[in-house]
N, C-alpha and C positions, 0 to 999 in steps of 0.2 A: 705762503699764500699763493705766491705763483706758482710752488708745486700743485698744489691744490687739484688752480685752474685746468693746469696740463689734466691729470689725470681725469677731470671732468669732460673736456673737449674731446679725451680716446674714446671717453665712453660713449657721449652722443655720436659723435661718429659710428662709433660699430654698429650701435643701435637703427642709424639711417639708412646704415648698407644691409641693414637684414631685413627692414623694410620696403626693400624692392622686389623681394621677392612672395609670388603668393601665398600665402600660410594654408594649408590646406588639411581641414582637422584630420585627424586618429581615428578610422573605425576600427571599433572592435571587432573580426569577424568573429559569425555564429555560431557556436559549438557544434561542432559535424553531428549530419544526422546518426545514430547508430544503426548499422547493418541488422537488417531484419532475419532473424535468427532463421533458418532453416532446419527443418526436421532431418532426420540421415535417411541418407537414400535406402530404401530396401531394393532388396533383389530378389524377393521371391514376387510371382507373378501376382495380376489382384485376383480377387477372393468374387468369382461371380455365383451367388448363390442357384442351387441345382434347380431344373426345371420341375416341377410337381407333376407325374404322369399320373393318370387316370389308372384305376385299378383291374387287373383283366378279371373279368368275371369267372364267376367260379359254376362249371354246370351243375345246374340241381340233379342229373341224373347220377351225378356221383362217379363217371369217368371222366377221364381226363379229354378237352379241348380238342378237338379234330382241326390242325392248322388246314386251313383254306388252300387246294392245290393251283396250281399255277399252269396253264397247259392251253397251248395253240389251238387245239383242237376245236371244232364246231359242232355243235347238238341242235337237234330239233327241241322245239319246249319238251319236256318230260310232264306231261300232263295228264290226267284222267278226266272223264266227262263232270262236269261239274266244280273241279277242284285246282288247283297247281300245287300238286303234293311234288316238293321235291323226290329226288333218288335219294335213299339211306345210304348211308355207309353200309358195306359189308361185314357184318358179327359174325365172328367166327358160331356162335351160340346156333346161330341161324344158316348154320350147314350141319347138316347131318353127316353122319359117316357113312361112308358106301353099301349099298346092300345088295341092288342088283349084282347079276351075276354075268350080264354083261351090257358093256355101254350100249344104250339103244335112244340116246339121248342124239339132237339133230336142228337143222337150222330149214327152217326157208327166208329166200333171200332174195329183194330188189335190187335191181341192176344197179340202182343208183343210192345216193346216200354216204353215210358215215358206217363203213366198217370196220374201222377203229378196231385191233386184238383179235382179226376175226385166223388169220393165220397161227397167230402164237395160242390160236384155240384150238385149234387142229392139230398144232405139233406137241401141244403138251397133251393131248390124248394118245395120240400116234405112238409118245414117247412112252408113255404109260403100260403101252402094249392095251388099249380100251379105245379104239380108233371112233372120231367121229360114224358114227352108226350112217345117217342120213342126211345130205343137205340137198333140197328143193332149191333150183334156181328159176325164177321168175325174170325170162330174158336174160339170164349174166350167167355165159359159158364161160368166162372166165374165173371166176369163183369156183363151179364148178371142177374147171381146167386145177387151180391150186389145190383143191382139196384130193384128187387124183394124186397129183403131184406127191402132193403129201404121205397121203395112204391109200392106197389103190384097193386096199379094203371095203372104203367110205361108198357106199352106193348114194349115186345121184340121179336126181330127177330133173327134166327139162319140162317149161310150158311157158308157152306165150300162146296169144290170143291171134286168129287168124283175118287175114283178109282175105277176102274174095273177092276173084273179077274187079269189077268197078270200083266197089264201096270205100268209101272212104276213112271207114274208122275196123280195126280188129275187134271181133266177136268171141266171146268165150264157146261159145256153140253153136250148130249150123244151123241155119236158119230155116225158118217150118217151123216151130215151136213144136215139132215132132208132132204135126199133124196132116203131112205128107202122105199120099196115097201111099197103101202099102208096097203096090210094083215099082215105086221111087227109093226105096230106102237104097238098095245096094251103089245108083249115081252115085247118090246124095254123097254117102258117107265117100265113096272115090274122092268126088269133087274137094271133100272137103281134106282129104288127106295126101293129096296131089297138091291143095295147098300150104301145106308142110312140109316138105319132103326138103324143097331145095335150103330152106333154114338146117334142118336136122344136119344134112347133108355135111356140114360143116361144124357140126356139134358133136356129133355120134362117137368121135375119137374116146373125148371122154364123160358121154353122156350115158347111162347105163338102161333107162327108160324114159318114156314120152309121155307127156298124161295128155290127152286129146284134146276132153274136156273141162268145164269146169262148174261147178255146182247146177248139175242141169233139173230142171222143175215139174219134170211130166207131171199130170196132177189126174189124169183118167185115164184107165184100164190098156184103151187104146195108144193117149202117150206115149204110156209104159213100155207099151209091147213094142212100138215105132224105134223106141231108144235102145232097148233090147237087140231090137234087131240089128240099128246102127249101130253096136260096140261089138258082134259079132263080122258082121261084112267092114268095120274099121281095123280087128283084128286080124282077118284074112287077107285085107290088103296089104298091109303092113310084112305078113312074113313072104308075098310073090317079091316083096326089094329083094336087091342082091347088093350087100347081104341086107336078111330081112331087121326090123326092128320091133324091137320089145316094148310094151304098151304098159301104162297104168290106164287102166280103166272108169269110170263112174264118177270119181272124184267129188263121193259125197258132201253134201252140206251138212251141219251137226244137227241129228234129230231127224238126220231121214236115210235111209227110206223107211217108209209104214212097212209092216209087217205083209199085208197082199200085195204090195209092190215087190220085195224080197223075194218073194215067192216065183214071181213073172222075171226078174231079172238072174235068177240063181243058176241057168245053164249057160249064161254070159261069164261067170264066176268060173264054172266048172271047166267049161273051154280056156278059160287062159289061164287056169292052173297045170292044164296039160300040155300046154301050147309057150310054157315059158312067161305068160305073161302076168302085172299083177291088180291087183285090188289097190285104189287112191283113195282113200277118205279123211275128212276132216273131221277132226276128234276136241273135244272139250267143252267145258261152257260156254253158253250166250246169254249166263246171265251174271251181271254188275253183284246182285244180294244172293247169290250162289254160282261163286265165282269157283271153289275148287273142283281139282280132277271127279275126286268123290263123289260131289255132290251132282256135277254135272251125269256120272253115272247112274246115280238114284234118280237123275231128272229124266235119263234117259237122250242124253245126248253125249256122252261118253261111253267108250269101249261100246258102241253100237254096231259095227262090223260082227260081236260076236252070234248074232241075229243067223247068221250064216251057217255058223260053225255045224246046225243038228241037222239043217237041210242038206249040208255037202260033206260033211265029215274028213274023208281022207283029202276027198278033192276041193277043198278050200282053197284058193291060192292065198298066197302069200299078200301079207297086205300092209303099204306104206300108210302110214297118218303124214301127208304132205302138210296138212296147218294144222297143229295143238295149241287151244285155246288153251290162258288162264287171265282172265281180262283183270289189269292192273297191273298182271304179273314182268311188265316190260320196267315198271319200275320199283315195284315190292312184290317179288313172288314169294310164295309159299314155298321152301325147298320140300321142307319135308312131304307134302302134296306131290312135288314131281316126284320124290322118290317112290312113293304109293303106286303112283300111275306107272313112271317104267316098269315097275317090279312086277304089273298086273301084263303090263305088256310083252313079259319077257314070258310069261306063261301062255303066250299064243306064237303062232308063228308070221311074227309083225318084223318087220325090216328096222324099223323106228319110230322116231315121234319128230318131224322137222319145228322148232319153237318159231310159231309168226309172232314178228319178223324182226329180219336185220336188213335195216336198210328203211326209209321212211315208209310207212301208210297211213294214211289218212280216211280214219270212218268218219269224218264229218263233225261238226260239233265243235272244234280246236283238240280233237283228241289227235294225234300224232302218237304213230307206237314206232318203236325203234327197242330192241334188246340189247343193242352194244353193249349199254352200260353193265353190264348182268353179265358179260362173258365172263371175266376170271372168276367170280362164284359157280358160275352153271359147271366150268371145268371142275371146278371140288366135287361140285355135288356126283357130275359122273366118274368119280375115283381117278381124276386126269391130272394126279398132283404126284 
């Protein structure tokens, strides 16, 4: 019994000593979250689908796309009265093959402007052995100067417009409307070529003629004969220089002169075929709805110089077309037209045909003519390839 005891009193005992201290329950911790699984890394790049381009068009004319050229250069508008016709590309279709027999094709040329090719126009004739025929310069002895340089073949013409005395602006013609007493003509024409002389002076190296005038308008009998008179006593002045200088004369407008005017000016002709000097006239259409060489012939403003031919025969001189009209033709000319016309001019004894113009002019209206664009075809068309 008193073992009993004992082993009761170990027990409570143990039991007192464990309850001194805090019992502090058992958590369970929470089953770990599971790692959220990860796809395998790729190594090829992402996939950015392609941009959709717009389709190029296809030309209805059935050739291929002309890429749009890229070039520093600066142009006047390329326009015609009433329109803004761009410049065409150059077809081969729309060159003919050479026919004349010799280049008589030629420039007139503004001092100022875009003349863009106008060298590499001269040397691929040059090079051809078909030398630029003629270049008119209007004030630009430098052009001129190159085209010498180039082929000393090239005849060139010089003219600028004159001042006198006071006046404050240059005149194509001397003033009188050539109705000046007739014991005045011989002054007149001095005055008037005295006021030239010290420009020439400085030109003449490589200037080969002077044209005086410029589309001058006598319109009555008396006029005529005034004008007459002044391109003889202009020509006589001209050869007392030392040395003397060589003259184009007249420097028709297209569609004149009338046929009794011809008549009254035709020993003006005959003298400066003897005398070295020549015939200036402007040649081609002035009209927009009969625009070719052709037609302007039938109209009677082309090849009108040959009005001459049966009055002076041997003694015609020789005769420059300083501006050849084909209006439009600075940005779509007819080639096969120009071939027409030189080949008609090659059967006279014409020096050339200068194409107006390179270099800006302005008839009014927003029409701006400039031929740059047209050189490397005009070189085909003169066999300059």
């Amino acid at each position: 019994m008193t073992r009993l005891r004992l082993v009761l009193i170990c027990l409570a005992s143990a039991l007192l000593a464990a309850c001194g201290q805090r019992i502090v329950p058992t958590q369970t911790a929470p089953p770990p979250t599971p790692l959220k699984t990860l796809s395998p890394v790729s190594t090829a790049l992402p996939q950015v689908p392609p941009k959709t381009l717009s389709p190029i068009p296809t030309p209805t004319s059935g050739r291929p796309a002309t890429p749009k050229a890229i070039s520093n250069r600066i142009y006047l508008p390329l326009v015609s009265r009433g329109s803004g016709a761009p410049t065409p590309a150059i077809s081969a279709s729309k060159i003919p093959t050479t026919t004349i027999p010799v280049n008589l094709g030629g420039l007139h040329i503004e001092a100022i402007g875009d003349h863009t090719g106008y060298e590499d126009f001269l040397r691929a004739c040059s090079a051809a052995n078909r030398p630029v025929a003629l270049i008119k310069v209007y004030g630009d002895g430098y052009s001129a100067k190159i085209a010498k340089a180039i082929d000393p073949r090239t005849v060139t013409i010089w003219r600028k417009p004159v001042k006198l005395g006071g006046d404050k602006d240059r005149t194509d013609n001397p003033p009188g409307d050539w109705t000046w007493p007739e014991g005045a003509t011989a002054d007149i024409a001095r005055q008037w070529m005295q006021a030239m002389y010290p420009e020439w002076e400085t030109q003449r190296e490589y200037i080969d003629y002077f044209e005086i005038v410029n589309e001058p308008n006598p319109a009555t009998p008396d006029q005529t004969r005034r004008a007459a008179d002044f391109m003889l006593e202009a020509m006589k002045d001209a050869e007392r220089q030392n040395p003397p200088y060589r003259l184009a004369i007249w420097s028709f407008s297209s569609g004149t002169p009338e046929q009794w005017q011809a008549e009254i000016m035709a020993p003006t002709l005959r003298y400066a075929a003897e005398h070295g000097h020549i015939l200036s006239v402007h040649d081609g259409s002035v009209d927009e709805d009969r625009r070719l060489f052709r037609q302007a012939f039938e109209d009677g403003t082309g090849l009108r110089y040959r009005m001459f031919q049966p009055m002076l025969g041997a003694s015609m001189p020789r005769v420059a077309i300083t501006e050849a009209y084909q209006p439009g033709g600075y940005y779509d000319p007819d080639w096969y037209d120009w071939q027409w016309y030189l080949t008609e001019l090659a059967k006279d004894n014409v020096i050339g045909a200068a194409w107006f113009t390179l270099g800006p002019y302005s008839f009014g209206g927003g029409e701006n003519v400039n031929v740059v664009k047209q050189l490397p075809a005009f070189a085909l068309v003169l066999g300059c390839n």
